[in-house]
N, C-alpha and C positions, 0 to 999 in steps of 0.2 A: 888654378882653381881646384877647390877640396873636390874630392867621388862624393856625392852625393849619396847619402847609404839608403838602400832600398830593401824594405822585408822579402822573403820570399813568394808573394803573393804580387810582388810590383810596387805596393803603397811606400811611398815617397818616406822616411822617415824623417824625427825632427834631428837635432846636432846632440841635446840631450839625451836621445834614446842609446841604450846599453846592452836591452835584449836581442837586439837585432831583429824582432818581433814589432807587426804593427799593434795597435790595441785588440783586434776580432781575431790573428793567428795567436797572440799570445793568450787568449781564453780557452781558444782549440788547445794549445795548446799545454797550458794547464789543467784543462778537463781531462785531457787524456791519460796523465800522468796515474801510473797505479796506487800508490802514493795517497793523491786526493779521491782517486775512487772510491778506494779501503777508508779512509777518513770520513765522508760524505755515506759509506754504506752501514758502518758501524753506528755512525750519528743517527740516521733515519729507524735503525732496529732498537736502540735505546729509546728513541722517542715512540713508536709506536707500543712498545711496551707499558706504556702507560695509559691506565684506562678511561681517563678524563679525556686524554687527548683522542684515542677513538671514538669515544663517545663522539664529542664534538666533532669530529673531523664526517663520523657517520652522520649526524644528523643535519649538518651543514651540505653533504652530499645530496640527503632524500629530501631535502628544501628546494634543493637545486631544480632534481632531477622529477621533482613532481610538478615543476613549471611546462603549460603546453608551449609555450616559444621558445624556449631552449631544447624540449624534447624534438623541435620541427626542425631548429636547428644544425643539432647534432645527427638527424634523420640527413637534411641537404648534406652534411659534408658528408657524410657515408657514401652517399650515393655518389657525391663530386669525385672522390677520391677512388670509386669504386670498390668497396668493401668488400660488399659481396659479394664481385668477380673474386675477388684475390683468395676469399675463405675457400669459393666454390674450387679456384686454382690448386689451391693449395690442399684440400681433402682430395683430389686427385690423382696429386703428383706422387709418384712413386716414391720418391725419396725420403719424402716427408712423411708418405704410409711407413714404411719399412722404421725410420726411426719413430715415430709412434708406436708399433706395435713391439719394436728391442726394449722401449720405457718402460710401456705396460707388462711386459715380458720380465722386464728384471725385477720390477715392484711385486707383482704378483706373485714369482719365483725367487724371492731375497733366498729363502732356503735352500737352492742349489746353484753350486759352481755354474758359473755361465758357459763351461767349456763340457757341461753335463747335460745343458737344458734338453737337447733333440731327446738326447738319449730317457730323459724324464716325460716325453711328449708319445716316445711312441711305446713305453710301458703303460703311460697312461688311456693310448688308442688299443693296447692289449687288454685291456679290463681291469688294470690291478689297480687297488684303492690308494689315495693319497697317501696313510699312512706306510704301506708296503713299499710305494717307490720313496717314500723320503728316505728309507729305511736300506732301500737296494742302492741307491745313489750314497748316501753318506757308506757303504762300503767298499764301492766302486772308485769313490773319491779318497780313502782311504788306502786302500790296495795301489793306489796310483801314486800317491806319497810314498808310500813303504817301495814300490820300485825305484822312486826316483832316489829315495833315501839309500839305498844299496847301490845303486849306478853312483853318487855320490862318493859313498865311504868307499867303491872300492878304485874308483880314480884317487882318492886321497889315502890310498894306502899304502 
C-alpha cells in the first residue's frame, strides 16, 4: 500500500496534489512569498493613485462609517478585542516610547548625521540658534570625513 502523502499541517492530501501543500498552507504559503508582496504593493499604490478611485473608495467609507449600527459595532469589537488596553499598553512601554521618539528624532533632524544628534541636542540646551548648530555640526561632520579620509589614504599608501 502507497504513503499516503500528507501536507505539513497533517491534512490528508489527494494522489493529484504536487505541491506537497494543502489548499489553506499553500495560500500561507503564497502570500508570504516577497515576490507577490512586491506584486500586490506596487498594484495597490497604482491604484490608489487614481482620483476617481479615492474619491469612491472615500465616500463609500463616510456612508459606511456614518451608520449608528456599524459605528456600535465596530465600538463592541474594540472593546471585545481590547483596544484600548493594548494603545494604553503600548503608549507605555518603553520600547515602543524609545522607537517613537528615534522616528520623530530622525524626521525632525533629517539635517544631521544620526551619529551627531546628542551632540546637536546639547548645543541646542547651550542656547545656540538652529542656524549656528546646523552650521557647527555640518563642520564637525566634515572634519570627521577629512580624518577618516587621511586614516584611508595613508593605510593605502
Amino acid at each position: 500500500m502507497a504513503d499516503v502523502k500528507q501536507c505539513a499541517c497533517g491534512t490528508k492530501l489527494g494522489d493529484r496534489n504536487t505541491s506537497g501543500r494543502c489548499q489553506p498552507c499553500g495560500v500561507a504559503h503564497h502570500n508570504g512569498l516577497l515576490e507577490t508582496k512586491a506584486k500586490r504593493a506596487s498594484s495597490m499604490k497604482r491604484v490608489w493613485q487614481r482620483p476617481e478611485y479615492r474619491a469612491n473608495h472615500s465616500a463609500k467609507m463616510k456612508a459606511r462609517c456614518a451608520r449608528p449600527e456599524v459605528i456600535e459595532r465596530l465600538r463592541q469589537h474594540a472593546k471585545k478585542i481590547g483596544l484600548q488596553r493594548m494603545g494604553v499598553e503600548a503608549m507605555r512601554n518603553p520600547a515602543l516610547i524609545a522607537k517613537r521618539s528615534l522616528r520623530g528624532t530622525l524626521t525632525k533632524m533629517a539635517w544631521c548625521p544620526p551619529h551627531l544628534i546628542d551632540d546637536a541636542r546639547e548645543l541646542r540646551r547651550a542656547g545656540y540658534r538652529l542656524a549656528e548648530i546646523k552650521e557647527i555640526i555640518a563642520e564637525r561632520d566634515e572634519a570627521e570625513k577629512e580624518q577618516i579620509r587621511k586614516v584611508m589614504g595613508a593605510s593605502h599608501a
